[in-house]
C-alpha positions as CSV (number, residue, x, y, z in Angstrom):
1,X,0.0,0.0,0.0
2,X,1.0,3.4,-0.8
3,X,-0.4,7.1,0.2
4,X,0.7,8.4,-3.0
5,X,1.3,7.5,-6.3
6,X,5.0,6.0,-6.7
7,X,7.6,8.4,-8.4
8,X,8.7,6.7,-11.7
9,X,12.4,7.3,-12.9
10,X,13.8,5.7,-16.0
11,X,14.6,2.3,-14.6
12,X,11.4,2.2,-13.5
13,X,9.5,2.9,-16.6
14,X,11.9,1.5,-18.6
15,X,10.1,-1.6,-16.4
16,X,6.6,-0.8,-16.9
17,X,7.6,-0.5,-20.6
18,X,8.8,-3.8,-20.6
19,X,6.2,-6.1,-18.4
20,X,3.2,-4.4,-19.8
21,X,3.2,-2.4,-23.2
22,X,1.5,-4.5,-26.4
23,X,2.1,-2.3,-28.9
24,X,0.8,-3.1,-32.3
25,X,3.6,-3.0,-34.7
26,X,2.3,-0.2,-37.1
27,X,1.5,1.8,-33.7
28,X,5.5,1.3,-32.8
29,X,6.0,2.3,-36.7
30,X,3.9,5.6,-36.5
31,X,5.5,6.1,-33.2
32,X,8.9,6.1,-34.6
33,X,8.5,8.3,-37.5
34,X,6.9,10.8,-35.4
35,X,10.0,10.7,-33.3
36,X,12.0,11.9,-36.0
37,X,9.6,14.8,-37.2
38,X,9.4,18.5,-36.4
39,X,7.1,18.8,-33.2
40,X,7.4,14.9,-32.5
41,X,7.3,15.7,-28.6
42,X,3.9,16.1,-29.1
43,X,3.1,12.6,-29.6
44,X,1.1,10.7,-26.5
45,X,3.3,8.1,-24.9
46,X,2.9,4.6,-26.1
47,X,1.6,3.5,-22.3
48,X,-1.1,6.3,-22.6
49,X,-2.0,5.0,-26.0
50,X,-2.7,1.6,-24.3
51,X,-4.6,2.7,-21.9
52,X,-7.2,4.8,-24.2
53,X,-7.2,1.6,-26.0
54,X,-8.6,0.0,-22.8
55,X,-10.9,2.8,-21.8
56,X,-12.7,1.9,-25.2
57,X,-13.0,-1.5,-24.8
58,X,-14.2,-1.5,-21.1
59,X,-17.1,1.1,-22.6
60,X,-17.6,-0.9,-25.6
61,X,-17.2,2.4,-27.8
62,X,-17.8,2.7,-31.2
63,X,-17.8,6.5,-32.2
64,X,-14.9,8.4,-31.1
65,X,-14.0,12.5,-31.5
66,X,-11.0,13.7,-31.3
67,X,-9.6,17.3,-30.9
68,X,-6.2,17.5,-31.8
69,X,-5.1,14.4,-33.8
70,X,-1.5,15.0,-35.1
71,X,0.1,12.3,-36.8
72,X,-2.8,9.4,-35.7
73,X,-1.5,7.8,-32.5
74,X,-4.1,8.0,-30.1
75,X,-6.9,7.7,-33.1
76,X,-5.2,4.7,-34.4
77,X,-4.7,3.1,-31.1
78,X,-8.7,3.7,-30.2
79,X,-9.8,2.4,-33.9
80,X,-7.7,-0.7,-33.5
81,X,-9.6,-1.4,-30.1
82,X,-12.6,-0.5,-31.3
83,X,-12.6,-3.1,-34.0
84,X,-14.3,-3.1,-37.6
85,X,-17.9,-1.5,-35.9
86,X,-16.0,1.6,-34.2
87,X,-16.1,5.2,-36.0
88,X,-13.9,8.1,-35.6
89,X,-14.5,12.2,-36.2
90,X,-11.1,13.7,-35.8
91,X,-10.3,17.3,-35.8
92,X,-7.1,19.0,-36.6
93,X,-6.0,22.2,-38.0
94,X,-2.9,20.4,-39.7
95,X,-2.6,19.3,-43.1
96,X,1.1,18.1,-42.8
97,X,0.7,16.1,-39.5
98,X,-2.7,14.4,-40.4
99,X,-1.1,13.4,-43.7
100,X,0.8,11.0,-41.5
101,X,-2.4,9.9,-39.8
102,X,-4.1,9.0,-43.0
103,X,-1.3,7.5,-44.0
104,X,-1.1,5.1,-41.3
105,X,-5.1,4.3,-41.0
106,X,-4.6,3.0,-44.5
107,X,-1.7,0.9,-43.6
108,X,-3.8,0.0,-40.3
109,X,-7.1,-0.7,-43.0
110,X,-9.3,2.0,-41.0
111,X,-9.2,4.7,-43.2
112,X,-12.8,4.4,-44.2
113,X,-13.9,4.4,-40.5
114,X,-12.4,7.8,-39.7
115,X,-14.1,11.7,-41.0
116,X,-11.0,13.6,-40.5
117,X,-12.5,17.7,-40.1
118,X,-9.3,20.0,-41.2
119,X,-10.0,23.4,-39.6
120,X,-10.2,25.1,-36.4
121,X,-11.2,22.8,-33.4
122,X,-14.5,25.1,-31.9
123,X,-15.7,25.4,-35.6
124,X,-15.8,21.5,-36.4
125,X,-17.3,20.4,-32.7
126,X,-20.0,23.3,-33.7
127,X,-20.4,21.8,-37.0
128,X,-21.2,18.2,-35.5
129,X,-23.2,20.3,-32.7
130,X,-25.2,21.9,-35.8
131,X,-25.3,18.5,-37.8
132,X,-27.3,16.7,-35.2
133,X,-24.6,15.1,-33.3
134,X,-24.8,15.9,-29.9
135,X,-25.0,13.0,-27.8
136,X,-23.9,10.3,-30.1
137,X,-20.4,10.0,-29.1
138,X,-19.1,7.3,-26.7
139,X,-15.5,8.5,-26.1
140,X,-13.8,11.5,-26.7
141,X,-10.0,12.9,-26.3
142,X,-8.4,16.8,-26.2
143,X,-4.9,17.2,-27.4
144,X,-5.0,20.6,-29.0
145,X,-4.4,23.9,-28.2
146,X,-4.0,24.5,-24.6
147,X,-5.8,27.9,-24.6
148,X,-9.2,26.4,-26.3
149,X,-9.1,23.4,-23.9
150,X,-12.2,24.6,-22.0
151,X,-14.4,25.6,-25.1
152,X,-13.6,21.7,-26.3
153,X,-14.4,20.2,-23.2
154,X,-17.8,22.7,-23.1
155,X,-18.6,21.2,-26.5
156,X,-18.0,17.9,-26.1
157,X,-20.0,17.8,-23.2
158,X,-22.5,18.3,-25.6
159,X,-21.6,15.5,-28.1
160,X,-21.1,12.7,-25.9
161,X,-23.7,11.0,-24.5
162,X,-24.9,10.4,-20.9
163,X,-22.1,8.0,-19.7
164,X,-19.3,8.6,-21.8
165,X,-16.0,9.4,-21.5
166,X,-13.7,12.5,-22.0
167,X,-10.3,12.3,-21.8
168,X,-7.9,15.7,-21.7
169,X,-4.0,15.7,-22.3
170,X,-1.6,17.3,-20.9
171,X,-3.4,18.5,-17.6
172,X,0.4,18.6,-15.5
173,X,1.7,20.0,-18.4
174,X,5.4,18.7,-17.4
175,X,5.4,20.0,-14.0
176,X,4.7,23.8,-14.8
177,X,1.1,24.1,-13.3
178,X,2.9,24.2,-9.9
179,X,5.3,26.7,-10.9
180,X,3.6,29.5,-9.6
181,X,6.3,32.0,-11.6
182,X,4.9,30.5,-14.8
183,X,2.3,33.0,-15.9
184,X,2.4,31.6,-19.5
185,X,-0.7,31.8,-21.3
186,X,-0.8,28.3,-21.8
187,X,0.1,27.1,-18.2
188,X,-2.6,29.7,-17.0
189,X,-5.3,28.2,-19.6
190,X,-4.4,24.5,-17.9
191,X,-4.6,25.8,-14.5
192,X,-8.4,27.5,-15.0
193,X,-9.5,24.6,-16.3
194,X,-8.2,21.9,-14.0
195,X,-9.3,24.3,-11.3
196,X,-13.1,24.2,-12.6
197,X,-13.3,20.7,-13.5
198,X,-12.3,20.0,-9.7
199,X,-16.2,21.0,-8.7
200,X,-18.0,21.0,-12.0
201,X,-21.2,18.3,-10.9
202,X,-21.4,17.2,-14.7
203,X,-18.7,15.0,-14.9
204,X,-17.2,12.0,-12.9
205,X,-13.3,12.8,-12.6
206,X,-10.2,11.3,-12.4
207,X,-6.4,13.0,-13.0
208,X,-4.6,10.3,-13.5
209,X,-0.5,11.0,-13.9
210,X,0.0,9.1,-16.7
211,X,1.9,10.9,-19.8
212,X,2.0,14.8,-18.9
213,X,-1.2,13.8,-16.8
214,X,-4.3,12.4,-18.8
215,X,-8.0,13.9,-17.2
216,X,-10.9,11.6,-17.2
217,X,-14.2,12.7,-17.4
218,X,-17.7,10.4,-17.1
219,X,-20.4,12.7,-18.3
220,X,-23.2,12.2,-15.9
């Protein structure tokens, strides 16, 4: 038993890497060639990827949204765990980057399950808002743009349905939310909204410190 969650050094994860991870090969591939790409920090740690993998199982999802999808990790991970039923909406602002991601659902064979929406994040959730979609999503995920985080998570409080799940990235944000000389806009933005999720009655919650710290979210 422990009274707080263990401190992980390299050896350690290095460990957990190890004993646990079951990567896919063409999720270790994308993974890779991210590595080696302009912005490639950005991409969700394989262990994270698992574990939304899991989340989508244990809810039995089968439409996923995405804010922020990069080069297709995290979609690619959820899509494989959804299996041949599952259906993705991902949003992204990125040409470049998402070329990756197609490229890899093809590889993957689950290009035709995913509507990738190229343009700003607020304007394609309020284009599924205005299409009909609210409350037909099972699972959703925030990687985007720190400073918009709480407009997505307003939105897609609208677009999932009563028991499903958001997940938010990057809620630590690699330490600096404690840093209390850190008056970045972006560190701020984090802080507000971890702050208001802490009481907000809507949701179920859960920070997990996994990743830069990964908030989950049950939409009552």
């Amino acid at each position: 038993m422990s009274r707080k969650t263990i401190e992980v050094d390299d050896a350690l994860y290095d460990y957990i890497i190890e004993t646990s991870l079951r990567e896919p090969a063409i999720l270790a591939e994308l993974r890779e060639e991210t590595a080696t790409m302009p912005g490639g920090g950005m991409q969700i740690s394989p262990e994270q990827g698992q574990l939304m993998a899991l989340l989508a199982e244990l809810i039995g999802a089968r439409r996923y949204l995405e804010v922020g999808t990069f080069t297709g990790y995290s979609s690619l991970a959820v899509a494989l765990a959804m299996g041949p039923e599952g259906r993705l909406t991902c949003c992204d602002v990125s040409e470049d980057y998402t070329a990756v991601a197609r490229r890899y659902w093809q590889k993957a064979g689950v290009a035709e399950r995913v509507d990738l929406r190229i343009g700003p994040g607020l304007d394609s959730l309020d284009q599924a808002i205005e299409a009909g979609e609210s409350g037909s999503y099972d699972f959703a995920f925030v990687d985007a743009d720190k400073t918009g985080y709480q407009g997505y998570v307003e939105l897609c409080h609208t677009l999932l349905r009563s028991g499903g799940l958001l997940g938010i990235d990057n809620v630590l944000w690699g330490g600096a939310v404690v840093d209390t000389g850190d008056k970045s806009e972006d560190t701020v933005a984090i802080r507000r909204l971890n702050a208001a999720l802490r009481d907000d009655p809507r949701w179920s919650l859960s920070l997990v410190p996994i990743g830069d710290g990964l908030t989950l979210l049950r939409k009552r």
